[in-house]
C-alpha positions, 0 to 999 in steps of 0.5 A, a space after each residue: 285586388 283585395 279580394 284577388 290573393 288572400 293568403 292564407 294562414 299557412 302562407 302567411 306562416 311560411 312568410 316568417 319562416 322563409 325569411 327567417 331561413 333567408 337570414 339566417 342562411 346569410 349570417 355568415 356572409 352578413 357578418 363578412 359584410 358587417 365587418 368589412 363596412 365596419 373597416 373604414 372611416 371617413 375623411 375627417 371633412 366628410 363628418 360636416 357634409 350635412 351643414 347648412 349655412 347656419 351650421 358653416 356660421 356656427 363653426 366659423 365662430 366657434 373655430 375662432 372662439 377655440 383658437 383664441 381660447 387655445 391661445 390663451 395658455 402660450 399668452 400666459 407664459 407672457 404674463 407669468 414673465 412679466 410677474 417675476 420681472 415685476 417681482 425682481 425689479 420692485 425687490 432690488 428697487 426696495 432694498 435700494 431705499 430700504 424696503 419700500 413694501 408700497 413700491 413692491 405692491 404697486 408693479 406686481 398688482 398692475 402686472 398682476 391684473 393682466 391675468 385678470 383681464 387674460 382670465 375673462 378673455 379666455 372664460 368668454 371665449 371658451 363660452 362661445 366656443 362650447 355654445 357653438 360647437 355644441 349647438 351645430 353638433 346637436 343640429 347636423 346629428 339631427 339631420 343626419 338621423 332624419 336622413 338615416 331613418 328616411 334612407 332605411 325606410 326607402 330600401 328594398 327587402 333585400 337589404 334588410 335581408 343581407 345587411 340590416 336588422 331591427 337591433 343594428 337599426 337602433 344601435 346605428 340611430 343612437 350609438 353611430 349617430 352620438 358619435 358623429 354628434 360628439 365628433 363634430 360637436 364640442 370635441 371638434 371645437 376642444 381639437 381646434 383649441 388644442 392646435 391653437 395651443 400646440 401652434 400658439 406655443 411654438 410661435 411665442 416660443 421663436 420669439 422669446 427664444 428661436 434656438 431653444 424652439 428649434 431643439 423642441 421641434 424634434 419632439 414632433 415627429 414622434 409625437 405625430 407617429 404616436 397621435 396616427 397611431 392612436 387615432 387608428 387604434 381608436 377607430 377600432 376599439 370604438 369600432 369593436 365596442 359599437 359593434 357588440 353593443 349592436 350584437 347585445 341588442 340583437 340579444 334583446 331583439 329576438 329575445 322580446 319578440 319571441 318572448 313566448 318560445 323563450 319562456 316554453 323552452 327556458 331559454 331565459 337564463 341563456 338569453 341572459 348569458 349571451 347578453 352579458 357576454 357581448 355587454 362584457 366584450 364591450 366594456 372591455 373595448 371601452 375600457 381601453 379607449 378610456 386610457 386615450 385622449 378624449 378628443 382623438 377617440 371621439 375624432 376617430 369614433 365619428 369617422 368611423 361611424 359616419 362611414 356605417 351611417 353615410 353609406 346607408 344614406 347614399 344607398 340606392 335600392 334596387 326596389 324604391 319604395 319612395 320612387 314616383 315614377 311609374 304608372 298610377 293604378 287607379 283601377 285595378 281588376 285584380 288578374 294576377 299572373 306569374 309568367 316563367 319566373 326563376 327566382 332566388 332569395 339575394 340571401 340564398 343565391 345558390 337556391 333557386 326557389 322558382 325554377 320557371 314557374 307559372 300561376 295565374 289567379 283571375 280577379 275574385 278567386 279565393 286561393 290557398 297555397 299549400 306546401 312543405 317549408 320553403 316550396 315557395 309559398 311566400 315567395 309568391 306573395 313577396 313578389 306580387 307585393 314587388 318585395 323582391 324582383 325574379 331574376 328572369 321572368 315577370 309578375 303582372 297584374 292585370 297583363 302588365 308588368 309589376 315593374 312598370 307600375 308605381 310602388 306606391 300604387 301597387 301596394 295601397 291596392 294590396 292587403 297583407 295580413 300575416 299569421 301574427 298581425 301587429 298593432 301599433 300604438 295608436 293604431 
């Protein structure tokens, strides 16, 4: 098969170009689609499907160790109070035996070492809480971007085609994947705290003075409008900044990979430009979040960005390229055959690039396509790889179909050499 289809250079040319069209041709669409993924969040237990029973026994101890640290600020109210109840006490008690200063010294520093023993209690626990928040949030972030990767490189062309490229790629690796990671990491363990301390505060309160208490409840409605409203606020800012970011990089992308075209045409300033102006339109989303409480935006944030990441990991390809079923061919003769394909590329449904077309290439034929841009060189090419499926009709190789055949198996009897082959490091 190796020697069956050799495409030449004018195939391979019109690979990059046809693709490239097929892209481009969808921009729109993919920017609908972007947006549209973007919209949606998370339900806040859905940021921890991906903790294992170690990252369970982290939490657990670092949810304990935050409520009792959050509980440590209403504790204080209680020895605040006992201070100035030793204070006042020890003073009218000394000015009854004419200023006995030792009596005064004496009940304020035994009440006085409350705060003491209160202080190393919280420092302990605010450590335990920080370790583990942190250490679980490092693992499942590392996890989650295993599964990523893993998710990305079993999906079919057409994926990459309609809703995926290199520059979204890396920023979802780093950008979306930090988030969930601050999310579910130290900021996850401060929210719990706070909680503690909101309820903690209130607890202490019905017992030193239920009346008062109660007047201070009507401050809650509001205050958890304002937090629903806050919190949706930050999942688009956060949204928005992440999203330009990945348009930066797009920049950065296309700019280095066809740095030769950039530079013949002086397209350096202008590449610069468009940078600058996605970098700006982000500072500008980040400097609003600024403003916000840091634990509500990372919350928000890592919703948000665990819906773009989880929906890629859940993804079934149409095409898998880590599917074993299938027949293995182990030896191959290399008849290639096209039979009444119609084909379209799933970024241009609405040109049909096949219409009924038929090829047969017997083993050992050396054979050139030759056309004009977008007759279908590389589309014959795509689809023996199994890149992409017709709508109607079959590839087969050797009289069987293509779709029948193991993935991997096809493929390792195949090679593909482009116009501009690329050397990887190490290679």
């Amino acid at each position: 098969m190796r020697e069956g289809v050799r495409p030449s250079g004018e195939t391979t040319s019109s690979v990059a170009n046809s693709g490239g069209g097929g892209r481009s041709a969808g921009g729109d669409g993919h920017g609908r689609r972007r947006g549209a993924a973007a919209a949606g969040r998370v339900p806040l237990r859905r940021l921890f499907a991906f903790a294992d029973w170690a990252d369970a026994a982290l939490m657990a101890v670092g949810a304990a160790a935050a409520a009792a640290n959050g509980m440590a600020k209403p504790l204080m109210t209680f020895v605040v109070g006992d201070v100035i109840h030793a204070f006042g006490s020890a003073g009218a008690n000394s000015s009854r035996r004419h200023g006995d200063d030792d009596d005064v010294v004496a009940r304020v520093t035994k009440v006085i070492m409350n705060f003491i023993y209160l202080g190393v209690g919280a420092g302990l626990v605010s450590a335990l809480q920080v370790s583990c928040w942190t250490i679980t949030g490092e693992r499942q972030a590392a996890r989650i971007r295993a599964l990523y990767l893993k998710a990305i490189l079993r999906q079919d062309i057409a994926f990459f085609d309609k809703e995926m490229n290199t520059g979204q790629l890396v920023e979802r690796m780093s950008g979306d994947a930090f988030l969930i990671q601050d999310a579910i990491g130290e900021k996850a363990g401060k929210c719990i705290q706070l909680l503690s301390t909101f309820f903690g505060g209130f607890i202490i309160a019905f017992v030193r003075g239920w009346l008062l208490a109660l007047v201070m409840l009507s401050s809650i409605p509001p205050v958890a409008v304002a937090g629903a409203i806050m919190s949706r606020l930050m999942v688009k800012l956060t949204i928005r900044m992440q999203a330009k970011y990945g348009d930066a990089g797009i920049v950065v992308e296309q700019t280095i990979g066809a740095i030769r075209t950039v530079v013949a045409f002086n397209g350096e300033k202008k590449a610069i430009n468009t940078y600058n102006k996605f970098i700006k339109k982000a500072y500008e989303s980040a400097l609003q979040q600024g403003h916000a409480t840091s634990s509500i935006t990372a919350l928000a944030g890592g919703q948000g960005a665990a819906y773009r990441l989880f929906r890629t990991i859940e993804r079934q390809p149409d095409i898998d390229a880590c599917c074993t079923t299938g027949d293995i061919f182990e030896d191959v003769k290399g008849d290639v055959e096209l039979k009444d394909v119609y084909f379209s590329y799933p970024s241009r449904p609405e040109h049909l690039v096949f219409d009924g077309f038929s090829l047969q290439v017997p083993s050992g034929t050396r054979m050139a396509l030759v056309g004009e841009s977008g007759s279908g060189k590389s589309t014959v090419i795509s689809l023996v790889e199994r890149f992409y499926d017709p709508q109607s009709g079959e590839v087969l190789i050797d009289g069987v179909d293509i779709r029948r055949i193991n993935l991997g198996s096809i493929r390792r009897k195949i090679g593909l050499v482009s116009q501009e082959p690329v050397l990887f490091a190490g290679s």
